[in-house]
Each structure stands twice: as C-alpha cells, then as structure tokens.
C-alpha positions in Angstrom: 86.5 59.0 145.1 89.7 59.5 143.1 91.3 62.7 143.3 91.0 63.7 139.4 87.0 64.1 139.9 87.5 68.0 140.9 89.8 68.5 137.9 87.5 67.2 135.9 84.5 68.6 137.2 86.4 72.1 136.9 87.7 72.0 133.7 84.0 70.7 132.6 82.4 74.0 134.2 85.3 76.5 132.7 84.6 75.0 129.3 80.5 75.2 129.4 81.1 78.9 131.4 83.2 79.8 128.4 81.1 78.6 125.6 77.6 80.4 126.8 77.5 83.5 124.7 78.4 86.7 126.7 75.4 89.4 126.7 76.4 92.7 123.8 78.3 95.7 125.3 75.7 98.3 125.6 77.0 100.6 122.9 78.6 98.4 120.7 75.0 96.7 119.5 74.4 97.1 115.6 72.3 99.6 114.2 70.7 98.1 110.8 69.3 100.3 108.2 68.1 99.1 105.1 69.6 101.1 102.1 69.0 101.2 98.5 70.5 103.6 94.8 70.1 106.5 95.9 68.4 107.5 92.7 65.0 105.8 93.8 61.9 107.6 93.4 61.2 106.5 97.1 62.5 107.7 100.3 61.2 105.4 102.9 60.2 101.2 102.7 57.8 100.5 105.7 58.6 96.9 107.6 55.7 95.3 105.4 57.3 96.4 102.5 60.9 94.9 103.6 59.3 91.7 104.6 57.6 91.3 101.6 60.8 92.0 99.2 63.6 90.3 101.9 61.1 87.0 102.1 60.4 86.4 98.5 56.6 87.2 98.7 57.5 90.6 96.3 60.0 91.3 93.4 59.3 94.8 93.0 59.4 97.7 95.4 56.3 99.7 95.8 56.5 102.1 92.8 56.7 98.9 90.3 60.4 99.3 90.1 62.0 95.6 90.0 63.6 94.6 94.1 66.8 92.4 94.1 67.5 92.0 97.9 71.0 90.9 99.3 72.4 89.4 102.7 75.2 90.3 104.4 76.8 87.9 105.4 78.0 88.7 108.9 74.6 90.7 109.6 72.2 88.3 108.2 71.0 86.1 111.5 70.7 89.5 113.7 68.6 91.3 110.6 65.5 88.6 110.2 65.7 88.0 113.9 64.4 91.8 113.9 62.8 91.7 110.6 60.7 88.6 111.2 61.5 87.1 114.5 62.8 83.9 113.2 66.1 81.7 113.4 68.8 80.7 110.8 67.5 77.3 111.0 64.0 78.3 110.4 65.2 80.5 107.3 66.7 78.0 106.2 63.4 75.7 106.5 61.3 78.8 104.8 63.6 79.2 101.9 64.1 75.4 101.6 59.8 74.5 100.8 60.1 78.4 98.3 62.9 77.1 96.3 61.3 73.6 96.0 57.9 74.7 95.0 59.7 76.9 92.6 58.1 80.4 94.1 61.2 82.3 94.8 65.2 82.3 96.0 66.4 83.5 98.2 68.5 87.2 98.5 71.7 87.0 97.4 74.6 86.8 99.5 77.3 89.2 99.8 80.4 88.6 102.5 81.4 92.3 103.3 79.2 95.8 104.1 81.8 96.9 101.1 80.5 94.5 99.0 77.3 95.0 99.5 77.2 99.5 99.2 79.0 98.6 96.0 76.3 96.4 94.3 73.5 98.7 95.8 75.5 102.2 94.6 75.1 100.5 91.0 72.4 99.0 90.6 68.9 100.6 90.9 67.1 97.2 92.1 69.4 96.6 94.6 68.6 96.7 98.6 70.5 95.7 101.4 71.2 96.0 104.7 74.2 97.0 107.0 75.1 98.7 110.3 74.4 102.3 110.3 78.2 103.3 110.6 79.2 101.2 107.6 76.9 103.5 105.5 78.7 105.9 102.5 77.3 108.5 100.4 76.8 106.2 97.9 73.4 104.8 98.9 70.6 106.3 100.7 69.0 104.9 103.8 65.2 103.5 103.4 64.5 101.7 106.6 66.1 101.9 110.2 65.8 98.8 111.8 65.1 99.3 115.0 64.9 96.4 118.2 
C-alpha cells in the first residue's frame, strides 16, 4: 500500500465533513411572517388562505381584493418547506406543468427583505414574506409562520 492512501483518505473525509450542512444555531433560526399594505380590510390570512394565493390556486385574497404574491429570494426554499412541505426541485416541477397548462405563474421574485416591504408598503395587492426582524412599519403582519 503506498504511503499517499492516508492523505488521500484524509483529505477525502475533511472535504465530505465540511460539505454536510451544519444543524441552525438555536436562536438564530428565521422567524417568517407573511405581511401585506397595511391598509387591507383584513387582519389575519389563515395557512389555507396563503397556500391558496402563494401556489397559484387563488388571485384574490379572501375579501375579493386582487393577491399578487412575491418570493424572497433568500427566504424562499425555508418558506414552502413550512408552507407546503415541499423542495425547490419539486416547486420547480409544480410551477413548471401550471405555467405550461397556462393556469397560473408563479410569485414574483424579489432579491432583498428591502425590496420586497417596499413593493408591499405600495401596492395594496401585494403579499410577501420575510423574517420577523426585517419587518418596518410600513406593512402589517398577516400570518406568522410558525415550524
């Protein structure tokens, strides 16, 4: 046996140690509320209600008022793992056969929690969703997201 096969071997195991993902600081985990205009004639959306708007099944909130969702980008894979239990991939599958069969698209995709309070703050029809500390006075929270 040659003397590299240790090396080897140990430089193999560092790199798969290092790429498994480490478990979330206790403390540090997001808290996702949904939030909408804070003008809106509703105060809370139940979890049937988010799924329906976030998943393209409804484009209205429950009072009849037209529902434009939006994705953060950052937030997006830990949000429909709560909201729906499902992965990116099989989003991306879901939204894939809706889009083809011409039923709905997709929310539209914002890349900062700034962004995103900004669209929501003016536009009536907007909801979104972002981590509890990000939220301003500008919007009003809906939905907390729980585990």
């Amino acid at each position: 046996m040659s003397r590299r096969w240790p090396r080897v071997f140990g430089f193999c195991l560092l790199a798969c140690l290092l790429a498994v993902p480490s478990a979330p600081t206790p403390g540090l985990a997001e808290e996702l509320v949904v939030v909408v205009h804070p003008d809106t004639t509703f105060d809370h959306l139940s979890r049937a209600d988010l799924i329906n708007i976030f998943m393209g099944r409804y484009q209205q909130f429950p009072d009849g008022q037209p529902a434009f969702p939006l994705d953060l980008a950052d937030s997006s894979e830990s949000f429909y793992r709560k909201l729906v239990d499902k992965t990116p991939a099989e989003l991306r599958s879901y939204w894939a056969r809706l889009v083809f069969s011409g039923r709905a698209c997709p929310p539209r995709r914002l890349p900062a929690a700034r962004q995103l309070i900004d669209v929501v703050a003016n536009n009536p029809g907007a909801v979104g969703y972002l981590d509890r500390s990000q939220v301003d006075e500008r919007v009003k929270i809906v939905h907390l997201l729980g585990d």
